[in-house]
C-alpha positions as semicolon CSV with decimal commas, in nm:
position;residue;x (nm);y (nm);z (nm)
1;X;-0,881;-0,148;-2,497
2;X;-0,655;-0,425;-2,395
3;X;-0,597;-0,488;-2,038
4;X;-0,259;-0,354;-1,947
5;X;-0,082;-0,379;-1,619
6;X;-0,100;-0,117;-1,317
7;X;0,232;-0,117;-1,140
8;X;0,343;0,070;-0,814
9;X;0,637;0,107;-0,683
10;X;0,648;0,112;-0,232
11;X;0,941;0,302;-0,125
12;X;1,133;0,184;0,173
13;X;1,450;0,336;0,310
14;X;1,718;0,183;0,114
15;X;1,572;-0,144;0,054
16;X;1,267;-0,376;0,140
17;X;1,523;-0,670;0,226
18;X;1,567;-0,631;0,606
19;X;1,974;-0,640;0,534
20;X;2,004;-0,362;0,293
21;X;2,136;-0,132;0,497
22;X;2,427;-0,360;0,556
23;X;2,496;-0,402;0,197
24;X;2,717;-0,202;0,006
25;X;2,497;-0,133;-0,283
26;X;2,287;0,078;-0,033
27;X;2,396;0,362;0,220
28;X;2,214;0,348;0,533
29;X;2,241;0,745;0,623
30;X;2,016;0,871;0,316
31;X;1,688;0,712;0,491
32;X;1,642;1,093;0,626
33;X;1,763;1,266;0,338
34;X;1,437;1,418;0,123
35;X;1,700;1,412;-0,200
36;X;1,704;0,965;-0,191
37;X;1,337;0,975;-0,169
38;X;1,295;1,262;-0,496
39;X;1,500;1,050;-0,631
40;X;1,315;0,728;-0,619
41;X;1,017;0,918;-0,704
42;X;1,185;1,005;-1,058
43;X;1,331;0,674;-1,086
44;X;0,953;0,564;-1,109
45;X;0,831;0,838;-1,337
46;X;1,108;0,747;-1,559
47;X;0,959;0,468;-1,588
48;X;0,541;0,578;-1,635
49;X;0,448;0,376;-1,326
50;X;0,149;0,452;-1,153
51;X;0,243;0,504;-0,845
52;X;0,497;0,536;-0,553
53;X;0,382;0,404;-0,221
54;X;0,494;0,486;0,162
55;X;0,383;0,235;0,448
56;X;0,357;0,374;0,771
57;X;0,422;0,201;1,185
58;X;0,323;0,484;1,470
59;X;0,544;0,290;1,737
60;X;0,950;0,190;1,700
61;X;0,956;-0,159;1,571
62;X;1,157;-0,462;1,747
63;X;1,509;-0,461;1,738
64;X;1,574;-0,081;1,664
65;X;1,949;-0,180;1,750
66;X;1,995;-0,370;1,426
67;X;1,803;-0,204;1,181
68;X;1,643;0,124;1,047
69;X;1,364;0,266;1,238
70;X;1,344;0,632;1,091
71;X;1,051;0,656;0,920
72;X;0,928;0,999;0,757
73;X;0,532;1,063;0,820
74;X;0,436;0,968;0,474
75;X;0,201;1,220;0,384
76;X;0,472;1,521;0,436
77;X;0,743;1,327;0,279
78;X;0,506;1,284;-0,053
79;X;0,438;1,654;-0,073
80;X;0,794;1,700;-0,132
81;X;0,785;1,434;-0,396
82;X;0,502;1,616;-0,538
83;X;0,705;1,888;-0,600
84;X;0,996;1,734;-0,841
85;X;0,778;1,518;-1,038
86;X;0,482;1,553;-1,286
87;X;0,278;1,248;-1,292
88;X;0,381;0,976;-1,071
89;X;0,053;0,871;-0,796
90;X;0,122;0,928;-0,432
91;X;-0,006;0,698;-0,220
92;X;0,009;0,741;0,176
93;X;-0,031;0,518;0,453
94;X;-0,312;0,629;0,749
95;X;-0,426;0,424;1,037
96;X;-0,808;0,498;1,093
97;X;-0,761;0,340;1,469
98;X;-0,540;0,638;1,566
99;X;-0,623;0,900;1,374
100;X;-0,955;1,115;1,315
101;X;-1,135;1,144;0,978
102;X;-1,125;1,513;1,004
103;X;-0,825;1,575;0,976
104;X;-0,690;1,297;0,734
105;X;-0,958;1,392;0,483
106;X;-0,807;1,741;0,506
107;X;-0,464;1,594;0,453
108;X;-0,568;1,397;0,168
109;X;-0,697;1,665;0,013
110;X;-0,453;1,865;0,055
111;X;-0,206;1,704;-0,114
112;X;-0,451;1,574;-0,379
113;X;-0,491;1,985;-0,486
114;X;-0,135;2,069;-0,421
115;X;-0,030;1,718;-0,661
116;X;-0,308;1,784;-0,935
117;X;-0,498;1,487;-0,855
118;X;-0,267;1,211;-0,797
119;X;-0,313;1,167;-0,399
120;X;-0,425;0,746;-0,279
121;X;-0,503;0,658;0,068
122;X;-0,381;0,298;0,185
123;X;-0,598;0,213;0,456
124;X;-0,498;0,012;0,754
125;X;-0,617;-0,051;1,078
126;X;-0,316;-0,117;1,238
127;X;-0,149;-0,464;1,350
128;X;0,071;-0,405;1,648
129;X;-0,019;-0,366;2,011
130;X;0,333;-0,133;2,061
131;X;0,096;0,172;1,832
132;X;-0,177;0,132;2,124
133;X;0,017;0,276;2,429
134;X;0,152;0,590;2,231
135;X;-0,204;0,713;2,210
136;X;-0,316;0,663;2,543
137;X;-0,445;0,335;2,555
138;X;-0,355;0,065;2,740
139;X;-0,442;-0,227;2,426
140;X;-0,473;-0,202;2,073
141;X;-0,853;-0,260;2,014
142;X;-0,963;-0,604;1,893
143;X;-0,901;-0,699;1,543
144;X;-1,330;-0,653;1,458
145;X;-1,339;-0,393;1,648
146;X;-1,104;-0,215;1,440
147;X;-1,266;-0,272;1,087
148;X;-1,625;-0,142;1,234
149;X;-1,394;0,195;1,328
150;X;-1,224;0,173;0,999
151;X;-1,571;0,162;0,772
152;X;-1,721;0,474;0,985
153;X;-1,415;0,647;0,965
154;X;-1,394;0,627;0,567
155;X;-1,793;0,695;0,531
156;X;-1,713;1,036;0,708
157;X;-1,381;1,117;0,497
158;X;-1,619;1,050;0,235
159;X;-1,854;1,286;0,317
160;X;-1,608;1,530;0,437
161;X;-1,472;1,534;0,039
162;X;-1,863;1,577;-0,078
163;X;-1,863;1,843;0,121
164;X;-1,816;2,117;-0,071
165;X;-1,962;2,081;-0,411
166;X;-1,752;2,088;-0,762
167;X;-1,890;2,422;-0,870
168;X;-1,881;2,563;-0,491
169;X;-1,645;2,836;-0,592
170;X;-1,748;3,126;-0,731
171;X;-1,514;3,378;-0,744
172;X;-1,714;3,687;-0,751
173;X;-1,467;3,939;-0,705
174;X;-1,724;4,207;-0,854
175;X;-1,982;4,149;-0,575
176;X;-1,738;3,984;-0,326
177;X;-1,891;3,616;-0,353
178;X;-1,624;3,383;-0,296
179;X;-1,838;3,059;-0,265
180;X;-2,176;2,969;-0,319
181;X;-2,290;2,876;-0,006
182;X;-2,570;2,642;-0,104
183;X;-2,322;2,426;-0,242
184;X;-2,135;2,404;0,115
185;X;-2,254;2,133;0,320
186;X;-2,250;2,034;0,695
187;X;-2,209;1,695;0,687
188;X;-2,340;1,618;1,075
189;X;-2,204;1,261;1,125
190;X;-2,324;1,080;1,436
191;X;-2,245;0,806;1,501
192;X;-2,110;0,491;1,709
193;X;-1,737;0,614;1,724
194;X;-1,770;0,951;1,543
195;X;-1,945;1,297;1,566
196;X;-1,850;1,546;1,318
197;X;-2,036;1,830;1,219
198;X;-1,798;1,918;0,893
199;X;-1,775;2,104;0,624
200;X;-1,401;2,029;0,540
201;X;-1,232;2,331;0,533
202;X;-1,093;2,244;0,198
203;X;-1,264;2,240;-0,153
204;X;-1,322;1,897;-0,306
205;X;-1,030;1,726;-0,409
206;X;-0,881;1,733;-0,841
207;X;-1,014;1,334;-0,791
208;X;-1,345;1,415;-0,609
209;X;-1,177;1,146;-0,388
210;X;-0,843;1,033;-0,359
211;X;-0,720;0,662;-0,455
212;X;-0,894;0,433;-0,173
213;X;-0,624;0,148;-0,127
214;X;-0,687;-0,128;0,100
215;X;-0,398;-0,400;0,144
216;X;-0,543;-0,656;0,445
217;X;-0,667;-0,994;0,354
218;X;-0,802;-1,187;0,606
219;X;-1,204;-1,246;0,597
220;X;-1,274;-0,864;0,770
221;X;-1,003;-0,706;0,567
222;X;-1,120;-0,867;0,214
223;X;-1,523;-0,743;0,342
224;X;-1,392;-0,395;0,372
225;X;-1,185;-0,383;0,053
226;X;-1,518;-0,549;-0,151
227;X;-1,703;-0,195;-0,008
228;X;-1,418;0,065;-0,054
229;X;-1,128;-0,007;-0,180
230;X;-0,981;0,047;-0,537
231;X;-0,664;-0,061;-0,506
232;X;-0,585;-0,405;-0,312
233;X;-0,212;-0,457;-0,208
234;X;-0,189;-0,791;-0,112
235;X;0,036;-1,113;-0,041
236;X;0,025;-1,442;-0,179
237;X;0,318;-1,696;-0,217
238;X;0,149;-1,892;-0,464
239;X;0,004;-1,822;-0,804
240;X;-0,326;-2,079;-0,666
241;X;-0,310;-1,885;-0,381
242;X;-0,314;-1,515;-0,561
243;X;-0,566;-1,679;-0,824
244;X;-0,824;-1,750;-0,500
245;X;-0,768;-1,419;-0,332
246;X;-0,839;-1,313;-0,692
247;X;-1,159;-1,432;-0,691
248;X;-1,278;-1,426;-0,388
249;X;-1,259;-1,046;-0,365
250;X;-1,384;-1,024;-0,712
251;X;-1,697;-1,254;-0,617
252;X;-1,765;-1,002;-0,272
253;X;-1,691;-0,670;-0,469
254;X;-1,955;-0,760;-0,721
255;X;-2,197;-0,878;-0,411
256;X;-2,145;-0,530;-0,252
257;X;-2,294;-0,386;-0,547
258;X;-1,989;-0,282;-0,744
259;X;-1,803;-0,317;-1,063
260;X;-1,547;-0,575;-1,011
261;X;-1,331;-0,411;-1,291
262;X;-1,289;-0,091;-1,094
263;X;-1,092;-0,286;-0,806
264;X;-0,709;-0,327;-0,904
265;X;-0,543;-0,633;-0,698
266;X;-0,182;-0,575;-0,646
267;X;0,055;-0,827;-0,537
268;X;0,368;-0,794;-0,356
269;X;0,697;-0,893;-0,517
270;X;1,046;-0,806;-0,440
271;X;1,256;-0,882;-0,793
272;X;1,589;-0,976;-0,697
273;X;1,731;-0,876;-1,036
274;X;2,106;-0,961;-1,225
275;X;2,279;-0,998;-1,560
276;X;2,196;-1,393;-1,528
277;X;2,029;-1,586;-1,296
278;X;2,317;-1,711;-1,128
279;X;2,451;-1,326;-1,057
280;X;2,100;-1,269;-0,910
281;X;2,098;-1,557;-0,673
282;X;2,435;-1,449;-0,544
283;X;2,292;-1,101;-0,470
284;X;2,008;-1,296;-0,273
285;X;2,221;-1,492;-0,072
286;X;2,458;-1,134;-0,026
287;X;2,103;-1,009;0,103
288;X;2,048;-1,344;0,296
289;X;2,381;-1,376;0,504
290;X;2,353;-0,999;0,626
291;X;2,022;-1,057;0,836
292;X;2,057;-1,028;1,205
293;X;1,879;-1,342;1,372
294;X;1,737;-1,174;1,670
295;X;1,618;-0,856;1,484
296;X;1,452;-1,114;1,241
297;X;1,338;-1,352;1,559
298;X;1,180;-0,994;1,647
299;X;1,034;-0,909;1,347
300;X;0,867;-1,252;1,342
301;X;0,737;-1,253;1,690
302;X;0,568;-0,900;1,575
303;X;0,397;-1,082;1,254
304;X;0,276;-1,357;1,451
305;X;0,163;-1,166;1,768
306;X;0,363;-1,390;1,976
307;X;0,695;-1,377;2,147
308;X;0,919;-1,595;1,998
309;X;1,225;-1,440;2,209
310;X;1,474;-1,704;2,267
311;X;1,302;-2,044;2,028
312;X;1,571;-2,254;1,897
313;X;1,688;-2,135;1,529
314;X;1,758;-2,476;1,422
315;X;1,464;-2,617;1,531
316;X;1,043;-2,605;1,362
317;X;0,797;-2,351;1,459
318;X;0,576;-2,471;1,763
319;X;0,231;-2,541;1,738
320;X;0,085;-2,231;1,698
321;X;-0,341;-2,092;1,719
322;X;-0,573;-2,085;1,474
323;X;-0,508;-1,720;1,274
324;X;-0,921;-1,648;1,378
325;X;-0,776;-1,603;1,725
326;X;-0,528;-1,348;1,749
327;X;-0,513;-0,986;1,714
328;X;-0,202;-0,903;1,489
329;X;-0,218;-0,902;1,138
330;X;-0,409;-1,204;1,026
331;X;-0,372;-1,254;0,681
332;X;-0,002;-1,246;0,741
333;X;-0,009;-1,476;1,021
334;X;-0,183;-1,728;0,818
335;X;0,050;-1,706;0,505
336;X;0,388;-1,678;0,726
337;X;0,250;-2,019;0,910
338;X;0,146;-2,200;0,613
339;X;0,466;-2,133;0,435
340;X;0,651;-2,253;0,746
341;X;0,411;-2,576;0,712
342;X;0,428;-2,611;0,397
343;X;0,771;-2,613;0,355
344;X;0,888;-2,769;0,649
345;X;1,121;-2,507;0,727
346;X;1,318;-2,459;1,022
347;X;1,293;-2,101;1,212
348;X;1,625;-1,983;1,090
349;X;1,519;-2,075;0,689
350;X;1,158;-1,895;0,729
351;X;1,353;-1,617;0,879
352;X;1,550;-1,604;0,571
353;X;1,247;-1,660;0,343
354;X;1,093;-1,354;0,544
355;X;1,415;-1,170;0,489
356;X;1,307;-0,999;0,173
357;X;0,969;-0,932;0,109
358;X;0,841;-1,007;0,493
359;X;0,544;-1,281;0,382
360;X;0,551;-1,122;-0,075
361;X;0,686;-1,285;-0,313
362;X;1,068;-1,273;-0,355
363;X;1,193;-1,376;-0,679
364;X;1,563;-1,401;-0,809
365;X;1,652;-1,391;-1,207
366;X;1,715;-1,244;-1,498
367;X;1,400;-0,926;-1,658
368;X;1,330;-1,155;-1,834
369;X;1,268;-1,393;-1,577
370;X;1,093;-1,129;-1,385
371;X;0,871;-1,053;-1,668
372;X;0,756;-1,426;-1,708
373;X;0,617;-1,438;-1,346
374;X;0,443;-1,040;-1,352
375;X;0,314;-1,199;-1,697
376;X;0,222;-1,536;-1,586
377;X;0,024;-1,384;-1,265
378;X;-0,108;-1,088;-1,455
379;X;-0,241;-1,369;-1,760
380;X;-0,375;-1,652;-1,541
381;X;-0,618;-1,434;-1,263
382;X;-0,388;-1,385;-0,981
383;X;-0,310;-1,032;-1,040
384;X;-0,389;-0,659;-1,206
385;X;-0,065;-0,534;-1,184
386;X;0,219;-0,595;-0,873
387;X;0,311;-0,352;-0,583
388;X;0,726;-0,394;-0,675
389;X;0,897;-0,401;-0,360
390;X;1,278;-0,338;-0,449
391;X;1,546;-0,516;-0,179
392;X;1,789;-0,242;-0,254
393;X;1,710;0,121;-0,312
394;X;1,770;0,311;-0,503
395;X;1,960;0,049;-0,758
396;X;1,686;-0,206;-0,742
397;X;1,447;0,022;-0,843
398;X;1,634;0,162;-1,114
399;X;1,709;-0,206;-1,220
400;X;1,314;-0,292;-1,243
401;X;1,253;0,058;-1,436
402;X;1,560;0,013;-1,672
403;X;1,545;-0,366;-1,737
404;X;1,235;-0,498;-1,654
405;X;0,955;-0,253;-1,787
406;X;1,104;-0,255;-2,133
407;X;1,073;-0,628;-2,139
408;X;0,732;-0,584;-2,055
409;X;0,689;-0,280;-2,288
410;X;0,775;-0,502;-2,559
411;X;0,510;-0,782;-2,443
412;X;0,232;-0,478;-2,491
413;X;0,182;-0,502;-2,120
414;X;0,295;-0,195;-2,027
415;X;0,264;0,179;-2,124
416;X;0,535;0,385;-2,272
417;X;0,372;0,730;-2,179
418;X;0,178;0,842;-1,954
419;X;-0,203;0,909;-2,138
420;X;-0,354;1,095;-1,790
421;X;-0,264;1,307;-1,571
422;X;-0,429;1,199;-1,207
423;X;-0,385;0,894;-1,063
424;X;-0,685;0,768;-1,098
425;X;-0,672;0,792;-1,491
426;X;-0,351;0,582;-1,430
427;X;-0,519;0,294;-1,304
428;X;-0,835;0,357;-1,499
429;X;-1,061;0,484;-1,270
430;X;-1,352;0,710;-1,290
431;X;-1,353;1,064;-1,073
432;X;-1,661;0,991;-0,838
433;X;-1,977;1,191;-0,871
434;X;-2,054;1,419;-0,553
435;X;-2,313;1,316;-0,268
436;X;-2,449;1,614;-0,392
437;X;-2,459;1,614;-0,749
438;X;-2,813;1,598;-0,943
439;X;-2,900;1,276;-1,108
440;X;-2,795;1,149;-1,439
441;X;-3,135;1,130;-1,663
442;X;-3,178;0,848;-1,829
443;X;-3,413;0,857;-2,185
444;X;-3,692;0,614;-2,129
């Protein structure tokens, strides 16, 4: 079959571009209303993408005086989108540094059964030191630290799915045998951070597992997608920078012992999208001269892990440490400073830069224009498909789905129907066999 692209659509209160709320295409009081979100979530099934995707913060973010802070816990928001559409994935955002496996494998599968199969976990470890104090800690654990958490926690959710076997339930109403019990296991997990004794008090999940999605990218965070993950959200400003990325988790996915095929890598991009180019480079600059400079300065200093309160707008970054040596979010950190370096920009232009996509891709035109740089990343080994990352919701979604994915309907890069019905047969993906299922014979 020819390779065709995987595209997912991450939902953010009315608009990834930090202004949106301020601009009139946009109003600011639906970010708690379930009926903007539903809608989104049709907007996207309108047009067959794979997936809708929620991020996720457990603290207040900087600056709460100029900008949205109410967030909906993702994974009850997407059981309400579960109920008004049909096919679209559902992807949720869970920190394994302050949660437990126990209960997010029971969420997970929870809303993989009550979706039919279309529940994805996007794992993160979290990045800001404001999450550690709400869980009674006095400092968010070190960035290592949190991956060797992050890889126990996901072996237990793993066995906490293979817990219960696919033919567990019986049904038996005759002689009153609900479940075979043999094919109910204790999954007794000890181990450096974890003791759980298990069975999940849930029946396997529609997927056998849901979605694993994975969206860090310094050295730990590509390590941990090359052994779980299979979805990548990622960042990359460059197509020589998405092309390495591209191969470097391909080359450690296929030393971990696993089909490199099976791992989709997802870009960020925020399409800025108009009539003409010139109409969508107005919106952009709209976009641009509503940012707030100290919620921006603030939203900067939390990227960087470092408090930039009060540095001279006008003036270059300061020297700054080696991205091996902080805590925050290190792949970030590395891309926001190299784009700062790279293009000698002052603090107030990488503020703006930063503005809409926060480190993606942001990229003003026509669909057509649009289309040429999904195509040219998705042809060239940068990309399997792009995490779209409207600036204005719901319009800019509705823009991508109505202008956009015809353009690259016509190209034969994109579907016209959906052809499964779980979201792993969206992006291509097998169902994974139990723990406990027998062998495969094969003939001699």
């Amino acid at each position: 079959m020819p390779r065709t692209l995987h595209l997912n659509a991450f939902l953010m209160g009315v608009g990834h571009h930090e202004a949106a709320w301020r601009h009139p295409r946009t109003d600011p009081r639906r970010v708690t209303d379930v009926r903007h979100f539903q809608e989104l979530a049709r907007i996207a099934e309108r047009g067959t993408l794979d997936s809708v995707f929620l991020a996720d913060g457990l603290s207040v973010g900087p600056n709460p005086r100029h900008n949205i802070q109410a967030v909906f816990e993702p994974l009850t928001l997407l059981a309400s989108l579960a109920a008004v559409t049909e096919h679209i994935g559902l992807i949720a955002t869970v920190s394994t540094t302050y949660n437990e496996p126990f209960h997010t494998a029971r969420k997970f599968a929870s809303l993989d059964h009550l979706s039919g199969g279309r529940a994805g976990w996007n794992i993160v470890t979290s990045a800001q030191e404001r999450e550690a104090v709400n869980f009674n800690r006095d400092s968010h654990p070190a960035h290592a630290d949190r991956y060797r958490r992050a890889a126990e926690f996901v072996d237990v959710a793993i066995k906490l799915w293979d817990s219960w076997e696919d033919d567990a339930l019986v049904f038996d109403t005759a002689a009153g045998v609900f479940a075979d019990t043999d094919r109910v296991h204790e999954v007794a997990h000890r181990g450096p951070e974890f003791q759980v004794r298990g069975p999940l008090n849930i029946p396997r999940p529609p997927q056998g597992r849901p979605l694993l999605v994975q969206a860090g990218s310094s050295p730990d965070g590509i390590a941990f997608a090359a052994r779980y993950a299979e979805a990548v959200f990622t960042a990359q400003q460059t197509l020589a920078d998405g092309q390495g990325f591209y191969a470097e988790l391909r080359r450690q996915v296929t030393a971990a012992g696993r089909n490199p095929d099976l791992v989709k890598v997802l870009p960020g991009i925020a399409p800025v999208i108009g009539g003409t180019e010139a109409e969508a480079r107005t919106l952009a600059a709209e976009l641009e001269e509503l940012i707030v400079p100290d919620y921006a300065l603030a939203q900067l200093s939390g990227m960087l892990g470092i408090d930039l309160t009060g540095l001279p707008l006008d003036g270059p970054l300061p020297e700054l440490p080696d991205s091996g040596t902080v805590q925050a979010h290190q792949s970030r950190y590395q891309l926001v400073t190299d784009l700062a370096r790279r293009e000698k920009l002052t603090v107030r232009q990488l503020i703006g830069r930063l503005g809409g996509g926060r480190g993606h891709r942001v990229v003003a035109g026509t669909p057509e224009q649009i289309a040429d740089q999904i195509e040219l990343w998705f042809s060239q080994g940068a990309a399997d498909g792009f995490n779209i990352m409207p600036p204005h919701l719901p319009g800019g979604l509705a823009d991508f789905v109505d202008h956009v994915v015809p353009v690259l309907r016509a190209r034969g890069l994109f579907r016209t129907e959906y052809t499964g019905r779980t979201l792993r047969e969206h992006y291509g993906l097998p169902r994974p066999a139990s723990a406990y299922a027998a062998p495969t014979l094969v003939p001699a």
